[in-house]
C-alpha positions as CSV (number, residue, x, y, z in Angstrom):
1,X,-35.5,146.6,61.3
2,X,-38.8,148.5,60.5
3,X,-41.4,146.8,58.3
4,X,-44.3,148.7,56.7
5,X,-47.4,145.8,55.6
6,X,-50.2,146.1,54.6
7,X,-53.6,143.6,56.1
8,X,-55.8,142.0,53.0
9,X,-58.6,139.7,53.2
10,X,-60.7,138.2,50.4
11,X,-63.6,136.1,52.0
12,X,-61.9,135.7,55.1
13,X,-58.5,134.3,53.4
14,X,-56.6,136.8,54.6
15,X,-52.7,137.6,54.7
16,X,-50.0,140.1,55.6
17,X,-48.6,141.7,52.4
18,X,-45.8,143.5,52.2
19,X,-44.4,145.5,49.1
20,X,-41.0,144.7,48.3
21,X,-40.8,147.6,45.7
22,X,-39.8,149.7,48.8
23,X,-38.5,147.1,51.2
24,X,-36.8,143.7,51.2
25,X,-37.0,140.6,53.4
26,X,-34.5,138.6,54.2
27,X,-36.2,135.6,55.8
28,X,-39.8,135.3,54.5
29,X,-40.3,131.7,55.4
30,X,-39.3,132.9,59.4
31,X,-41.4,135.9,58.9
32,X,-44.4,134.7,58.0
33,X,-44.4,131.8,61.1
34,X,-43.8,135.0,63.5
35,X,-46.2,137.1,62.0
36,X,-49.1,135.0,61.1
37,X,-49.4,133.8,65.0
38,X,-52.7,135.5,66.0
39,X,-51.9,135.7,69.3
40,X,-48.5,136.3,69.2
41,X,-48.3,138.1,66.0
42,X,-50.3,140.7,63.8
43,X,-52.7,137.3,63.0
44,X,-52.9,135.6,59.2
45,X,-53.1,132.8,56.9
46,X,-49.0,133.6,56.2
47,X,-47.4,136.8,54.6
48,X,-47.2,137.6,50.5
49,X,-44.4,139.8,49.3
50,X,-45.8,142.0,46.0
51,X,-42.3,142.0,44.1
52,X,-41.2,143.7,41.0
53,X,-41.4,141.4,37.7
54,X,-39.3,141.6,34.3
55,X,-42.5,140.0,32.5
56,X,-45.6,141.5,34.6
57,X,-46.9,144.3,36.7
58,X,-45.6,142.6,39.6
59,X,-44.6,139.1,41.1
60,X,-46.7,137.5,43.9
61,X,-44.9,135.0,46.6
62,X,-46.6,133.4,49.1
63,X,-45.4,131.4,52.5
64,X,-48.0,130.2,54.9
65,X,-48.1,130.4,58.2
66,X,-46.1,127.4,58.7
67,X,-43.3,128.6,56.8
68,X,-44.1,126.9,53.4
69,X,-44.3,128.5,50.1
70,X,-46.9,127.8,48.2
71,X,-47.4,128.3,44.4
72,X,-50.5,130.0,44.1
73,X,-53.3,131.4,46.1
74,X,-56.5,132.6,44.5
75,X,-57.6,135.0,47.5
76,X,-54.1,136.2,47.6
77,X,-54.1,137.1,44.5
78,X,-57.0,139.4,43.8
79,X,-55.3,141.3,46.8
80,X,-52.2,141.6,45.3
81,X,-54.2,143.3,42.7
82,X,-55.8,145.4,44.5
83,X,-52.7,147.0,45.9
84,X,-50.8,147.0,43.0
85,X,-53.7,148.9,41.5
86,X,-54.7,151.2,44.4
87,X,-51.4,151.6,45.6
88,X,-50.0,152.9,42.4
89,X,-47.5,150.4,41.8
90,X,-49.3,149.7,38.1
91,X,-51.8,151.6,35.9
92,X,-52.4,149.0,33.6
93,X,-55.8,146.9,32.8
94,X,-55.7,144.2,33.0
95,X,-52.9,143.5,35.1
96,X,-50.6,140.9,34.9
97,X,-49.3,138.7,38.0
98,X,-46.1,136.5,37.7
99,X,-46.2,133.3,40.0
100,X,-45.0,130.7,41.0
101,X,-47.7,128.9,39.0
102,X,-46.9,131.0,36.0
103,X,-48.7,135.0,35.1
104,X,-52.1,135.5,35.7
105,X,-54.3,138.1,34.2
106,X,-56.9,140.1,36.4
107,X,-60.0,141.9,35.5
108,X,-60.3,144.6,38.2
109,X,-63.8,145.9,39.4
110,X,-63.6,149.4,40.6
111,X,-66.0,152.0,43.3
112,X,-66.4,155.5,42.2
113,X,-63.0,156.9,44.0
114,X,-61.1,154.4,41.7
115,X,-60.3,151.7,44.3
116,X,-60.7,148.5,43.5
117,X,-63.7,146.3,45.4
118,X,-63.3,142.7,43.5
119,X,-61.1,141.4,40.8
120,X,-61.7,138.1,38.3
121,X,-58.5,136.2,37.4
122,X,-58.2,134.0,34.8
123,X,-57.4,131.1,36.9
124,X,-55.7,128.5,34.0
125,X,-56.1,125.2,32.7
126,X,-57.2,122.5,35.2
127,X,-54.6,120.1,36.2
128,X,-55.4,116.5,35.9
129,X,-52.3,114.4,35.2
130,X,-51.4,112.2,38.1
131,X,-48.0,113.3,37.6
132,X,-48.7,117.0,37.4
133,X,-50.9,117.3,40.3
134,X,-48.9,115.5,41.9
135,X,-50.6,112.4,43.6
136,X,-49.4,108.4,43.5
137,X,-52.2,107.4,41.5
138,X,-52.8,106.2,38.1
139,X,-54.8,108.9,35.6
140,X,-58.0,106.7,35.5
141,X,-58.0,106.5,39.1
142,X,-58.7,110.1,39.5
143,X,-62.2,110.2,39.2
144,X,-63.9,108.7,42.6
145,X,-60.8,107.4,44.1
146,X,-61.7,105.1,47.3
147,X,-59.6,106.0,50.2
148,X,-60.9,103.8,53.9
149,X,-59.4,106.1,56.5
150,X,-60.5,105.6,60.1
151,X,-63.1,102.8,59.2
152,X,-64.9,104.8,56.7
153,X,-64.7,105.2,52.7
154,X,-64.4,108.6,51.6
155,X,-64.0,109.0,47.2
156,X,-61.1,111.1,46.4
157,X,-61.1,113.4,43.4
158,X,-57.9,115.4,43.1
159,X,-56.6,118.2,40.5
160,X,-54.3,120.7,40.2
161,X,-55.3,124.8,40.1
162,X,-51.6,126.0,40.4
163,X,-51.0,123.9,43.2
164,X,-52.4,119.7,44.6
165,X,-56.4,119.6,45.3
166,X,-58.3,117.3,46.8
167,X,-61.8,117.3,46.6
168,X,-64.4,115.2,48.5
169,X,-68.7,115.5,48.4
170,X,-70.6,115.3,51.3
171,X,-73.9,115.4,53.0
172,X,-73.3,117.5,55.5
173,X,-69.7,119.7,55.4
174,X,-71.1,121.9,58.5
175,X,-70.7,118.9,61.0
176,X,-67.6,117.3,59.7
177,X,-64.5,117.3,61.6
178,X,-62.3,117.6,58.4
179,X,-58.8,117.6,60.7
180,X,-57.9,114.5,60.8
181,X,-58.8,113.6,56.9
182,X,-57.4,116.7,55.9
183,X,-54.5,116.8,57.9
184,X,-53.7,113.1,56.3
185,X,-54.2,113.9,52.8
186,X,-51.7,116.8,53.9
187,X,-49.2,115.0,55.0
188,X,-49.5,111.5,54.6
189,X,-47.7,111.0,51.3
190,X,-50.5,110.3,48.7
191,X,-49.7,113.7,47.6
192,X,-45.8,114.3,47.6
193,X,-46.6,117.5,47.6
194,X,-48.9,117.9,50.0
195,X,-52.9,119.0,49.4
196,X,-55.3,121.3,49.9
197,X,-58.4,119.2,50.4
198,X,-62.0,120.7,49.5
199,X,-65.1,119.2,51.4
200,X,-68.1,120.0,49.3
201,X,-72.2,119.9,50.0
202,X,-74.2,120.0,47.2
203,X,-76.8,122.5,47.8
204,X,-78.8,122.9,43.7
205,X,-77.1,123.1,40.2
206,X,-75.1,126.1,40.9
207,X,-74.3,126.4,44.3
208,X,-72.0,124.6,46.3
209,X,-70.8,124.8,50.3
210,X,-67.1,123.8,50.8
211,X,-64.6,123.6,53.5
212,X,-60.9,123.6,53.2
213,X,-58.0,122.3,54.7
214,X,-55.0,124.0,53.3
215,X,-52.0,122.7,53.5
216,X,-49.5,124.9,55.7
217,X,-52.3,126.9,57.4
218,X,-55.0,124.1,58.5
219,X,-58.4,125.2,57.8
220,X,-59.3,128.4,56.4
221,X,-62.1,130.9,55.8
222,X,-61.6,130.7,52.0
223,X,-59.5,129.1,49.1
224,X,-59.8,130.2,46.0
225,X,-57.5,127.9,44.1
226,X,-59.9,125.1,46.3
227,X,-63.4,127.2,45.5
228,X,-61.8,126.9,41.5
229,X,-61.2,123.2,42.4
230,X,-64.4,122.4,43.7
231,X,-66.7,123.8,41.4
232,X,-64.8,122.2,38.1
233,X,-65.1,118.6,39.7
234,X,-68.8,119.6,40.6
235,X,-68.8,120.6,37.2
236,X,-67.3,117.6,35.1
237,X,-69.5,115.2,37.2
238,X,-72.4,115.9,35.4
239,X,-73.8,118.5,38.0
240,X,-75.8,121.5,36.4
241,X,-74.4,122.6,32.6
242,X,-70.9,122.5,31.9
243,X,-69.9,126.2,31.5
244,X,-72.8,127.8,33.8
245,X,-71.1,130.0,37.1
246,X,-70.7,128.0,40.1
247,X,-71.2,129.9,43.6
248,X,-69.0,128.4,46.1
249,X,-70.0,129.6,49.6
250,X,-67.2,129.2,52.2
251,X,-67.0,130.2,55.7
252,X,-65.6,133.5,54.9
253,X,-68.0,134.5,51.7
254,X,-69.0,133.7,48.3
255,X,-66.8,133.4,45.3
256,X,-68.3,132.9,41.8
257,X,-66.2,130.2,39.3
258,X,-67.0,129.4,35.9
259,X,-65.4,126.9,34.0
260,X,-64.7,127.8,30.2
261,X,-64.0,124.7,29.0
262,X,-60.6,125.4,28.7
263,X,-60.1,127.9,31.7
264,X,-61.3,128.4,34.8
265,X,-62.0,131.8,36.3
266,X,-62.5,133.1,39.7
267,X,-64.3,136.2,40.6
268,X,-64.5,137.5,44.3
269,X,-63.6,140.8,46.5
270,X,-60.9,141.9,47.5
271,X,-60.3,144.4,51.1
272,X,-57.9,146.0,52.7
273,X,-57.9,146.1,56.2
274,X,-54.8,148.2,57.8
275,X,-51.8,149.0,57.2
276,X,-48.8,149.5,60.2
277,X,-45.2,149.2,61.0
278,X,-43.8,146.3,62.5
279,X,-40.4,146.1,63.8
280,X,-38.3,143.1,63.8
């Protein structure tokens, strides 16, 4: 079999897309652990499949490179815009993206030839009922949670952005080894779920440096559900003014989030970077 995709990045994030309005695949989960090898394999963060919708422009689903699928992914998403947009597949503005985490609307920021260089999605709601998120830990024990791991005390702060956050400050994020915390917080069943966990520096009032572990993919370039997660916590702990934009600057680039008060939205680019055939 013959499969045409498609190579996005947005800050680095970056993932092998494939439009199943011409094609389908049968084994995504399979797929994406081939594919995503970067030695072995065209080289990713996983694969997203752009799908027809009943209820939007189009449906998003994700599957990192491990093989999981996850809800959401902010980076992946201003991609799927992109191509949708550039690629004909919808002529409408805004457009509207059903996933797992429910539809998401997208502000698209076009060049002169019509293609489109960055996107801002209306993100949602935060997240932050234990139960929702989900972690094993009472609602007031969000805020600052102490967690001794390895013989040191790190404060845990986690919410949901369409799928389990964790975020921790820092002095320093550029010489933490954030494997073995991250990979815990992963896997290690405070989050039945699993976690993405956000590592953040405070640099002034309204910038931030993070690192990410994502679950399913270790640590990547960029997260934009984790840059979203990030700068609300920074946010609702007193840093800066409530509502002012955030920049969160991650390995891979800059994304700008602003916290409405009731929403939370993410603007950043989004690239293409080739297109091929693959057969499997």
């Amino acid at each position: 079999m013959k499969l045409h995709f498609t190579k996005l990045e947005g800050c680095g994030n970056d993932y092998i897309y494939f439009n199943c309005f011409e094609q389908n695949i049968a084994d995504p989960s399979l797929l994406s652990q081939k594919l995503s090898d970067r030695h072995f394999g065209i080289g990713g963060d996983g694969i997203i499949l752009i799908l027809p919708s009943e209820r939007a422009d189009a449906m998003m689903r994700i599957f990192n490179a491990d093989g999981s699928e996850a809800k959401m992914c902010g980076n992946g998403i201003r991609c799927v815009a992109k191509y949708v947009h550039d690629h004909g597949l919808s002529v409408n503005e805004p457009l509207r993206i059903d996933t797992l985490s429910g539809i998401k609307t997208i502000e698209l920021q076009k060049d002169g030839n019509d293609k489109v260089t960055s996107a801002t999605v209306d993100m949602g709601a935060p997240v932050t009922e234990a139960e929702k998120i989900p972690v094993k830990l009472k609602n007031n024990e969000l805020c600052d949670y102490m967690l001794t791991f390895n013989g040191r005390i790190y404060y845990l702060n986690p919410v949901s952005m369409g799928n389990p956050h964790c975020v921790i400050f820092t002095e320093d994020v550029d010489s933490m080894d954030i494997s073995e915390l991250g990979s815990y917080l992963e896997k290690g069943g405070l989050f039945p779920e699993g976690a993405n966990t956000e590592f953040l520096e405070i640099i002034d009032d309204n910038n931030i440096k993070v690192r990410v572990w994502e679950r399913g993919s270790a640590e990547t370039y960029a997260c934009g559900t984790g840059a979203c997660a990030a700068a609300y916590i920074f946010r609702i702990k007193g840093y800066g003014s409530l509502t002012d934009e955030v920049n969160v600057h991650l390995k891979g680039g800059t994304l700008k989030i602003r916290y409405t008060g009731d929403t939370v939205l993410m603007n950043g680019p989004a690239t293409e970077v080739f297109e091929g055939d693959i057969v499997i």
